[in-house]
LUMKOLFI-6260 format. One record per residue (C-alpha): residue number from 0; x, y, z. Coordinates in nm, 2 decimals, m for minus. Last residue first. Layout:
BEGIN
R:n:px:py:pz
R:NUM:X:Y:Z
...
//
This chain:
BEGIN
R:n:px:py:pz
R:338:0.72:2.04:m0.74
R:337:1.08:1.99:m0.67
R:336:1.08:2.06:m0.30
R:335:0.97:2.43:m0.38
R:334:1.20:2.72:m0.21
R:333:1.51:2.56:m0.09
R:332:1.54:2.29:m0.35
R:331:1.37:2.53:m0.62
R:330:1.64:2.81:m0.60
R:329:1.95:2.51:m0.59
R:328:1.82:2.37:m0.90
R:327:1.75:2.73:m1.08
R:326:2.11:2.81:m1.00
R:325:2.27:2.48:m1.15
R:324:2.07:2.47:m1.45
R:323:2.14:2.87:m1.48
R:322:2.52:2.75:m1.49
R:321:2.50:2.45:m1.71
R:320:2.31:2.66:m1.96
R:319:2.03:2.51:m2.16
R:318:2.08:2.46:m2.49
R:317:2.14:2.10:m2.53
R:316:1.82:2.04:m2.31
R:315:1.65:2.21:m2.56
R:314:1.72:2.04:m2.86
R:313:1.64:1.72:m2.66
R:312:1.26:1.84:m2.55
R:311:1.21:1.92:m2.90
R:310:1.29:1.60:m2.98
R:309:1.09:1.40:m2.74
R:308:0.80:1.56:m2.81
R:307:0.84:1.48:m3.17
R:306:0.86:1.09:m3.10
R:305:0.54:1.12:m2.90
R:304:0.46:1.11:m2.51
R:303:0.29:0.84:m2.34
R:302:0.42:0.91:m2.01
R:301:0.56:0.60:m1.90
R:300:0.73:0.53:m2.28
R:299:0.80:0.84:m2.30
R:298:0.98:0.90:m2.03
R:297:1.22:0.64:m2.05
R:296:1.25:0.78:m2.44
R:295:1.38:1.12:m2.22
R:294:1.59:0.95:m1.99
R:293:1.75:0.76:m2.30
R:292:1.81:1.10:m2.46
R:291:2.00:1.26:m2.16
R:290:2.31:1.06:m2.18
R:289:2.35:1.14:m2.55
R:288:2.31:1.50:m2.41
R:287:2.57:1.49:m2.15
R:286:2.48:1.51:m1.79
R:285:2.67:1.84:m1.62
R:284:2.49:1.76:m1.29
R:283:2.31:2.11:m1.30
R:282:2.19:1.97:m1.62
R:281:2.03:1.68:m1.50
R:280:1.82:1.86:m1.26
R:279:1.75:2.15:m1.48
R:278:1.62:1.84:m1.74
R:277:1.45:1.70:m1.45
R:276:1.26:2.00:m1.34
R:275:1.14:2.11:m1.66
R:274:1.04:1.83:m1.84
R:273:0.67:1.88:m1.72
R:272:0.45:1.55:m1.74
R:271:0.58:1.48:m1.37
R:270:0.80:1.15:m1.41
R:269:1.16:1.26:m1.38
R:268:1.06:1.52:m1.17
R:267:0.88:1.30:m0.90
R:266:1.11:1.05:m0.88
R:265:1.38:1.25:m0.80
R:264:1.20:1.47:m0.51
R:263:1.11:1.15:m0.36
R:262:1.48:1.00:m0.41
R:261:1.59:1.26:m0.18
R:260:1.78:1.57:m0.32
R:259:2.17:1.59:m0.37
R:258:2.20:1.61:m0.72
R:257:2.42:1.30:m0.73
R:256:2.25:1.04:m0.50
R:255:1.87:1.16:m0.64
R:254:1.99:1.12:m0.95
R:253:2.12:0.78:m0.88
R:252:1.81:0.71:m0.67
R:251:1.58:0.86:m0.97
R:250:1.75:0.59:m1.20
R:249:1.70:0.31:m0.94
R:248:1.27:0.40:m0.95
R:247:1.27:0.42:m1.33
R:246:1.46:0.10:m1.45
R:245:1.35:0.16:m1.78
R:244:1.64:m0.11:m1.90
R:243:1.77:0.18:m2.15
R:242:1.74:0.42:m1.82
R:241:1.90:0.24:m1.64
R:240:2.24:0.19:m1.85
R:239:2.20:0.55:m1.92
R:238:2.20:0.71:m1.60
R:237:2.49:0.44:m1.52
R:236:2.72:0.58:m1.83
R:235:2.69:0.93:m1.79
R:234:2.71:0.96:m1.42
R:233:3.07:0.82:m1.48
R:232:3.20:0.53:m1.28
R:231:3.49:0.46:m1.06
R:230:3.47:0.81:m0.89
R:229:3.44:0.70:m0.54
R:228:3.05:0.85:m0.51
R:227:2.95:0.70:m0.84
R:226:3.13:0.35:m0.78
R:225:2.97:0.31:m0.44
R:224:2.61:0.46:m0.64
R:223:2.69:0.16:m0.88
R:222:2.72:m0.08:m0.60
R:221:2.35:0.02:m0.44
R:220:2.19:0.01:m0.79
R:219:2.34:m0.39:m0.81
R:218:2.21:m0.44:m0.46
R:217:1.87:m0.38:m0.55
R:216:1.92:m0.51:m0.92
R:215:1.99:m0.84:m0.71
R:214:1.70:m0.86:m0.51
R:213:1.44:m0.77:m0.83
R:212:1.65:m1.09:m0.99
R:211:1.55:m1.30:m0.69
R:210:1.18:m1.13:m0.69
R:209:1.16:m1.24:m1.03
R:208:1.28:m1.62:m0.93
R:207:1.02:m1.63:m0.67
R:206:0.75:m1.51:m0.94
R:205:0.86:m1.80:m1.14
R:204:0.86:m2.08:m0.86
R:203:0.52:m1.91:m0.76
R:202:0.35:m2.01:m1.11
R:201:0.22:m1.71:m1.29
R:200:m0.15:m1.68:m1.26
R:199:m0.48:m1.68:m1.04
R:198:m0.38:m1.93:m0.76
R:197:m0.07:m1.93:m0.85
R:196:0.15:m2.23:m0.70
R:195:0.31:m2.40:m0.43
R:194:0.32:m2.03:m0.24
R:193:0.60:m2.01:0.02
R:192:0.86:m1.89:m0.25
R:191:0.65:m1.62:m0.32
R:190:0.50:m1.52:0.01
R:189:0.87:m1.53:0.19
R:188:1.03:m1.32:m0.10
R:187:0.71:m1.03:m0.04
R:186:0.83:m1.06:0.33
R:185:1.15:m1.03:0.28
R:184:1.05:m0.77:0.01
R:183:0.89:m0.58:0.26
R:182:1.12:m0.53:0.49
R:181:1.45:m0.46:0.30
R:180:1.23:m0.16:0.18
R:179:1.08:m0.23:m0.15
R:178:1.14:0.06:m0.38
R:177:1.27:m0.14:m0.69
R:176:0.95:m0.34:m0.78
R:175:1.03:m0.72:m0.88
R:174:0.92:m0.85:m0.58
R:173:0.57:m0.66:m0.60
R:172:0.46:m0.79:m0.97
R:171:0.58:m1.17:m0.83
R:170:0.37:m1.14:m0.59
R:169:0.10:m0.99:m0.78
R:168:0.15:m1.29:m1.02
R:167:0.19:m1.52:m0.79
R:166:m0.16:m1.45:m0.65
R:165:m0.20:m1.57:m0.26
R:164:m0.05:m1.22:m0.13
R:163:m0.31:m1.05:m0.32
R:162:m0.55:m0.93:m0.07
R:161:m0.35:m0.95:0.28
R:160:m0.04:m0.84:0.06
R:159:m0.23:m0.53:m0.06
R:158:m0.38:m0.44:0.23
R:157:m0.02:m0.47:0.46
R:156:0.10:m0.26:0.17
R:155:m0.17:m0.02:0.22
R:154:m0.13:m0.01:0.61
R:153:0.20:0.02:0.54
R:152:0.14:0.35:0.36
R:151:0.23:0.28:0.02
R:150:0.36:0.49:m0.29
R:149:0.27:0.38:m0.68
R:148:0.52:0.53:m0.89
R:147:0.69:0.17:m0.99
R:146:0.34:0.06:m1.08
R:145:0.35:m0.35:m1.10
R:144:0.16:m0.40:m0.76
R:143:m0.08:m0.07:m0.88
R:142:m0.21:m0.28:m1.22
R:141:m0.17:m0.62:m1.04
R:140:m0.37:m0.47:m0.78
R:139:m0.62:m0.28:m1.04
R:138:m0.64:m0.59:m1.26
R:137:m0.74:m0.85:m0.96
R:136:m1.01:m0.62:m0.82
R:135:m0.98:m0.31:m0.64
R:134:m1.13:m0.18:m0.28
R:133:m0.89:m0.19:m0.05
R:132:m0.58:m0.17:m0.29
R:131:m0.73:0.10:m0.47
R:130:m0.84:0.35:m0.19
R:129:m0.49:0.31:m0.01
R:128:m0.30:0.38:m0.36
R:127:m0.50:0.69:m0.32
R:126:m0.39:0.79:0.05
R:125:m0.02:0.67:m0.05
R:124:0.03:0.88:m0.32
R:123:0.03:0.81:m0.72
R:122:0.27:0.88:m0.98
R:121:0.29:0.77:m1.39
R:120:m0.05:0.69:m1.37
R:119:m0.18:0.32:m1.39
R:118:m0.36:0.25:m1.09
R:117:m0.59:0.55:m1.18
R:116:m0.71:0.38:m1.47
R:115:m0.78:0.06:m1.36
R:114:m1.00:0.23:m1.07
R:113:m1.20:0.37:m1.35
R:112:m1.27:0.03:m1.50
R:111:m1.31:m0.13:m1.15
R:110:m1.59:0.13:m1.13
R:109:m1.68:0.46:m0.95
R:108:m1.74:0.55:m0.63
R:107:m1.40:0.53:m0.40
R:106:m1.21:0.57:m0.66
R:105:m1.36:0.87:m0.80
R:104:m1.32:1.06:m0.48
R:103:m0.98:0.98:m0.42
R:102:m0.85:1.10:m0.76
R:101:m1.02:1.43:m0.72
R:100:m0.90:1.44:m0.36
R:99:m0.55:1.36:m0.50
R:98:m0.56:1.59:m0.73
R:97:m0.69:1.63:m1.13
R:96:m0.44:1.87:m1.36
R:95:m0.17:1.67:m1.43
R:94:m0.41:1.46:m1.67
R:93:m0.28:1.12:m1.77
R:92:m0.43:0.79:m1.63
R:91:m0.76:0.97:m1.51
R:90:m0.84:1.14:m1.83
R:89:m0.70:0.80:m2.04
R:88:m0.97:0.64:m1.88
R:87:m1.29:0.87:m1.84
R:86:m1.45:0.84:m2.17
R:85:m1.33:0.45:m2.17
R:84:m1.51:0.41:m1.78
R:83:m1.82:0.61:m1.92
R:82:m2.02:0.71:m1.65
R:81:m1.76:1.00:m1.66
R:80:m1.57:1.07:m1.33
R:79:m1.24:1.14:m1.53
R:78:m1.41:1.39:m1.76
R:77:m1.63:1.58:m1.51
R:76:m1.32:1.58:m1.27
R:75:m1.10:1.72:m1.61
R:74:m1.40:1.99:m1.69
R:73:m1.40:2.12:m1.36
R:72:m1.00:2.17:m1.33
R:71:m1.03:2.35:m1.66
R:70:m0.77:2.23:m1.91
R:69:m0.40:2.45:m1.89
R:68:m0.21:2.12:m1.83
R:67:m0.36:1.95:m2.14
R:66:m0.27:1.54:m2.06
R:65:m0.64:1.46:m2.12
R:64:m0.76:1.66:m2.37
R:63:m0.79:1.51:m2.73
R:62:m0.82:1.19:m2.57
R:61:m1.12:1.35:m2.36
R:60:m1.27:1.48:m2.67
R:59:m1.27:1.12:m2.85
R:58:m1.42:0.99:m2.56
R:57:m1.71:1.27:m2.59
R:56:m1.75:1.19:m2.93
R:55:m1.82:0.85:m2.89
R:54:m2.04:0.82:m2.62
R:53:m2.25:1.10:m2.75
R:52:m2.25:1.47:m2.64
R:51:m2.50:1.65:m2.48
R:50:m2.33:1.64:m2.14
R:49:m2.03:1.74:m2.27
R:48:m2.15:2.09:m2.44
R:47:m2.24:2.31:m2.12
R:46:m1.97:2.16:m1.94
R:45:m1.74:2.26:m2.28
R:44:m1.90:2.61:m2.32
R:43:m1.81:2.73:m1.92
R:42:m1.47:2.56:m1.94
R:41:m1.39:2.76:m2.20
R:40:m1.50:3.05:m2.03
R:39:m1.35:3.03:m1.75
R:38:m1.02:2.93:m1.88
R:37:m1.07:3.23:m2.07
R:36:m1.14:3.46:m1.75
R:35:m0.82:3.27:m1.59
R:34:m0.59:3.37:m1.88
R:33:m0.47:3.07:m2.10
R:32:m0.03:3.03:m2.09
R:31:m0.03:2.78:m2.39
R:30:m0.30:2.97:m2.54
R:29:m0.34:2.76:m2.94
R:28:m0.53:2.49:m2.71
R:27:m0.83:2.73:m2.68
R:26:m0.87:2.77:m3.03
R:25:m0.82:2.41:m3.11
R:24:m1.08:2.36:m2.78
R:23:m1.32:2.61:m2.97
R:22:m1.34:2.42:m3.28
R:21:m1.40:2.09:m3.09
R:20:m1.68:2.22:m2.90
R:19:m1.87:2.35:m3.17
R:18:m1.83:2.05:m3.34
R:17:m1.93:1.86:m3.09
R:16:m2.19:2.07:m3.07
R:15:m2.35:2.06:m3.42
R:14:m2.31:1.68:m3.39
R:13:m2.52:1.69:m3.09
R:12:m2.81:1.90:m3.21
R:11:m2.81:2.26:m3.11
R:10:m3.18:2.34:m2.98
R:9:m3.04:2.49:m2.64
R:8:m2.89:2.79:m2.79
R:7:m2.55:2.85:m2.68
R:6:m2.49:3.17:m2.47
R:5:m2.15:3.06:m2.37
R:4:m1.96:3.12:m2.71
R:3:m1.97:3.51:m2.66
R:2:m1.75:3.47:m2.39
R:1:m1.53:3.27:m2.56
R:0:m1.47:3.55:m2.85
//
């Protein structure tokens, strides 16, 4: 039935292809596991559609889209790298399906707007968060300062300080992050305190104090994993202590602590789009489900998910088997990395 949807006559008015369009992508979305031929030919009718579309109705269609795993890798890069910066946004903020090369290549040429958008995804590697801390503005390095999923090369960090070391605010964004080496946030701390005032924002006594507290949940994560490895504390209780504070980067080092994987590995399921890997991951572990459910609204409040999501993903984690958890866990660890 796609097939036949490709031959589109060239005198369809806009309206009568985005609703074209729009008929077709609830068709297409029905497919969770789409062949490659109907990938194909979705994508096929909506590159042939977007450009046709108004403003409007092609941001609409990209909201409709954006977080689709299945969606046509062509279609998300024409998407995300939209003239459009609110067409593009929530396209480059949530879909699993661009890369890093995609994501490169429309930093480095589009606009602050787009570059906005990419600073805020859930994870981003170092040669992207390179791109945005060299060539953002204000928003984007408060935007990627603040993003606990942002990974930099020194040479980005060294960027990122050189360009908003003078701005409390990003200061006080970077002291507070929980993946700071012990140096950086000395020298993140000596910025701060050394600044006699924000030169954009937030006064430096402020974002000293932040980078205080950030200190201090740094070694308070390192004294729960003591507790954890001598037995004082159960998994249960931290994994849901930080995950109620949304304390994202800690949580994945406790996980990361218990399932035996690196904190990498752990940050990276916890925050892919798919629940699959940290649901085996906390299963394997024996996590309870009341334990479970504050890593899941974690989630969803970095992912963007919905309530129902968040149920269904629940009622399954109750069913999964401990033993097959464990299994699948140690099968991915040799043979994938976690994703």
């Amino acid at each position: 039935m796609l097939s036949s949807l490709t031959r589109m006559p060239s005198e369809m008015s806009s309206e009568a292809r985005r609703q074209l369009l729009n008929a077709v992508t609830d068709l297409f979305l029905l497919d969770q596991d789409p062949t490659e031929p109907s990938k194909a030919h979705y994508g096929e009718i909506a590159l042939r559609s977007l450009p046709h579309l108004e403003d409007e109705a092609r941001k609409a269609y990209a909201g409709h889209v954006a977080a689709v795993p299945s969606l046509p890798h062509e279609v998300a890069v024409t998407l995300a790298g939209d003239a459009d910066s609110e067409v593009a946004r929530l396209v480059l903020k949530l879909s699993p399906v661009l890369t890093d090369t995609d994501l490169a290549a429309i930093a480095v040429s589009q606009s602050q707007h787009h570059l906005a958008a990419i600073a805020e995804r859930a994870r981003l590697s170092e040669s992207v968060t390179d791109i945005l801390v060299q060539r953002g503005d204000r928003t984007v390095l408060h935007t990627v300062s603040a993003n606990e999923g942002a990974h930099f090369s020194d040479k980005g960090f060294d960027t990122l300080l050189e360009r908003g070391g003078k701005d409390a605010e990003i200061g006080g964004a970077l002291a507070r992050r929980s993946d700071l080496t012990p140096n950086r946030a000395s020298r993140v701390l000596e910025i701060v305190e050394g600044l006699s005032g924000g030169a954009w924002s937030k006064p430096a006594d402020e974002a000293a104090t932040l980078a205080r507290r950030a200190r201090q949940q740094r070694l308070e994560v390192k004294l729960l994993l003591a507790d954890l490895g001598a037995g004082k504390r159960e998994l249960d209780e931290i994994v849901t202590m930080l995950a109620e504070e949304d304390r994202a980067y800690h949580l994945a080092e406790v996980i990361a602590q218990a399932s035996g994987i690196t904190n990498e590995q752990a940050l990276r399921v916890l925050l892919q789009r798919d629940v699959s890997g940290i649901a085996v991951t906390c299963r394997s572990l024996n996590l309870g489900t009341e334990a479970f459910k504050p890593v899941l609204e974690l989630r969803s409040r970095r992912l963007l998910f919905g309530a129902r999501d968040a149920e269904g993903d629940l009622k399954n984690y109750a069913s999964l088997d401990i033993a097959t958890a464990e299994r699948t866990l140690r099968f991915l660890k040799l043979k994938t990395k976690i994703g």
